[in-house]
N, C-alpha and C positions, 0 to 999 in steps of 0.2 A: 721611631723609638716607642717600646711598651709603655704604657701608662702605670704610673707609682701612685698604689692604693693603700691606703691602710685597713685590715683586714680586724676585725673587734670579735673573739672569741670567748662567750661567758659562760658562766655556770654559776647556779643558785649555790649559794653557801647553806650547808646544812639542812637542805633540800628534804632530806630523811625526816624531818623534824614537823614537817607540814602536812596535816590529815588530806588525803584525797579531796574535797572540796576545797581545801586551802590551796590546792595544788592546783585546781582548775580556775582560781581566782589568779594566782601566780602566770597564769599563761596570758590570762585576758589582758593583767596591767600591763605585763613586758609588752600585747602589743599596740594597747591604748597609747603607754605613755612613751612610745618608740613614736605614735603617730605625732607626740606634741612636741617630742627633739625633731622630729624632721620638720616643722612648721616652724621653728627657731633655729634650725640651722639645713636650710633647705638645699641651699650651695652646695652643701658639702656631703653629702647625703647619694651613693655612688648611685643605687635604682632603689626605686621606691620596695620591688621585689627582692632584694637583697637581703632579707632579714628571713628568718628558720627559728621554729620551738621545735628540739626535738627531746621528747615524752615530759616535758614540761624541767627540765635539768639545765640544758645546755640553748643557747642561741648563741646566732654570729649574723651581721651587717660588714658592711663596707664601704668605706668613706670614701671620696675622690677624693680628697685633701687630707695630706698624713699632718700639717701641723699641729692641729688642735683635735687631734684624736685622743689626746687625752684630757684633754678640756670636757671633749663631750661625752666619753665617759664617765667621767665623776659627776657630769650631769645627769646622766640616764641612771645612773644610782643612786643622786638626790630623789627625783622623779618616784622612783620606786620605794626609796625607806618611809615616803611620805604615805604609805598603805598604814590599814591599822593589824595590821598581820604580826604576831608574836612566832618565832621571834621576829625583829627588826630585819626587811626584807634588802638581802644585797648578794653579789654577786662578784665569783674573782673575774679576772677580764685579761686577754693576752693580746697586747696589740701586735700584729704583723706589717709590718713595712715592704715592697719591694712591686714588684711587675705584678698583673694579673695577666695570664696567656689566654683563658677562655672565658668568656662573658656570656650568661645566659640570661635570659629572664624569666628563667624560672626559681630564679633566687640563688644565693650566694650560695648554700651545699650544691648547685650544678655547677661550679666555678672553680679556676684550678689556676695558678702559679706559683711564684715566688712568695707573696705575701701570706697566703693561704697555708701553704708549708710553714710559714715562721710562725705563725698565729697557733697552728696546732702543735710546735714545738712546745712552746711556751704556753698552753692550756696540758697538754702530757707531763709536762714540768709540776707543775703543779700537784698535779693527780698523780705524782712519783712518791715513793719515799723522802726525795733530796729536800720537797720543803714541809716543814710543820709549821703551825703558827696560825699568826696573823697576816701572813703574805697574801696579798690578794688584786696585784696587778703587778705585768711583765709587759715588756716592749723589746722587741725583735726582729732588728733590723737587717742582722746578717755581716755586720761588723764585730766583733767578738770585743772588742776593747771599749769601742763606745755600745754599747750594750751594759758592760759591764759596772760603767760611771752612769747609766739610765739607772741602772738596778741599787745602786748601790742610793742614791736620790729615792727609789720610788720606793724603798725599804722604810726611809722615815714618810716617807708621804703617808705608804697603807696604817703606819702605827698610829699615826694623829688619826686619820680618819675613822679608824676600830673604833674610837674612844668618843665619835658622835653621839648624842640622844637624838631623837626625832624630832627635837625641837632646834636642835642645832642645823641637823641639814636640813630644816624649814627656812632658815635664816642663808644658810647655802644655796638652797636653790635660787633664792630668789634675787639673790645678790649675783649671780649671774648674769639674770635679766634687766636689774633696776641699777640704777646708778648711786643713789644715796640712802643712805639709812633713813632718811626720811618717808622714800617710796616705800621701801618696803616695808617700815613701822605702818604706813599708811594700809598698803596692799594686807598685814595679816592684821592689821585692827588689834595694833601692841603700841606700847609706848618705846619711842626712840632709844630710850637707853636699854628696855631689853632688848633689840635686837643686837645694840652695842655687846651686852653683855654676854647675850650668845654666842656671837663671831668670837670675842675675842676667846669665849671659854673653850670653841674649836678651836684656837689658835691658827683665826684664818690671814692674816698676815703673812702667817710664814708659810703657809700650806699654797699661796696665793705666788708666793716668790717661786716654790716647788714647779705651780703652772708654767710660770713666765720663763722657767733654765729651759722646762720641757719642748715648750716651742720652741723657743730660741735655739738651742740645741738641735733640734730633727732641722729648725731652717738651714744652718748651717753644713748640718750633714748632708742634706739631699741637695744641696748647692755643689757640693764635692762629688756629689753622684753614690747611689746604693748600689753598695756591691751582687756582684751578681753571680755567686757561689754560694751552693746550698753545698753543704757534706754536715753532718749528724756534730763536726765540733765545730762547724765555724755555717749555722746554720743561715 
């Protein structure tokens, strides 16, 4: 049986916006702080070589484990908003779900399947006319209906997160890591109620329950098995 990858295809938001040195500071972080998600989530992490900058716009990785591929997305974007780079540094993100046929190690653009095709469906999606906005993560699975209930969730998920300050995914990131508000009051050298006051001003409660449908959901889907039909409407 192929292996079921999750396929992470990004691109800097507003990328236009950042002078040529900013641009080369934008490549170092993506792969500094790619090196600190893969030291926190090491398991899941498909090859070490699996990750690409290509002309400092667009990158893609790949996960052995599709449940918390979106978990560790929104962390590799915490990671990165935490630059002092104006504007605020973030990236839309297309997760693809499904089989990987060819494995190389020379990193995920030498790599080819099912997953790969959804990822880049869903980063072309983006780069279409069909979205304006504040849309800035898709998951594509290859099911059309559950897809559609992913989307129609990650639609409020990207609107809450647009509306971060730096100070708020400081308080994110770290609440990933740390278990109480206590640690991480401790960890940025704040007093407890601000980090209170941050979370709740992200309205991470609810953005937290957003996580937990996510997984829950993909666990259930790939228990049923991902389909394995590509055609351009039922990708």
């Amino acid at each position: 049986m192929a292996r079921i990858v999750a396929v992470v295809t990004c691109d800097i938001i507003q990328s236009q916006k950042y002078s040529t040195e900013q641009r080369k500071k934008i490549d170092s972080l993506i792969r500094s702080e790619f090196a600190t998600l893969s030291k926190i989530y090491k398991n899941t992490i498909h090859t070490p070589t699996s990750f690409n900058v290509i002309q400092g716009d667009e990158f893609q990785f790949v996960l052995a484990e599709a449940l918390n591929a979106y978990e560790i997305m929104v962390f590799y974007r915490a990671l990165l908003a935490l630059s002092d780079l104006t504007p605020l540094l973030s990236f839309r993100s297309s997760i693809g779900i499904g089989e990987i046929a060819v494995e190389s190690k020379k990193g995920s653009y030498s790599q080819d399947g099912q997953a790969f095709h959804r990822s880049r469906f869903g980063i072309n999606f983006f780069r279409s006319n069909k979205v304006k906005g504040k849309r800035r993560t898709k998951i594509v699975t290859g099911d059309a209906n559950f897809d559609h209930t992913l989307d129609t969730i990650l639609m409020y998920q990207d609107l809450l997160e647009e509306k971060w300050t730096r100070a708020q995914w400081e308080a994110v990131r770290w609440r990933f890591v740390l278990s109480t508000y206590e640690e991480i009051a401790s960890r940025l050298g704040i007093a407890y109620q601000n980090v209170q006051k941050r979370l709740k001003a992200a309205n991470w409660d609810e953005f937290s329950r957003g996580l937990e449908f996510m997984e829950q959901s993909l666990k259930t889907h790939l228990q049923k098995g991902v389909t394995s039909i590509f055609t351009p409407e039922r990708v």
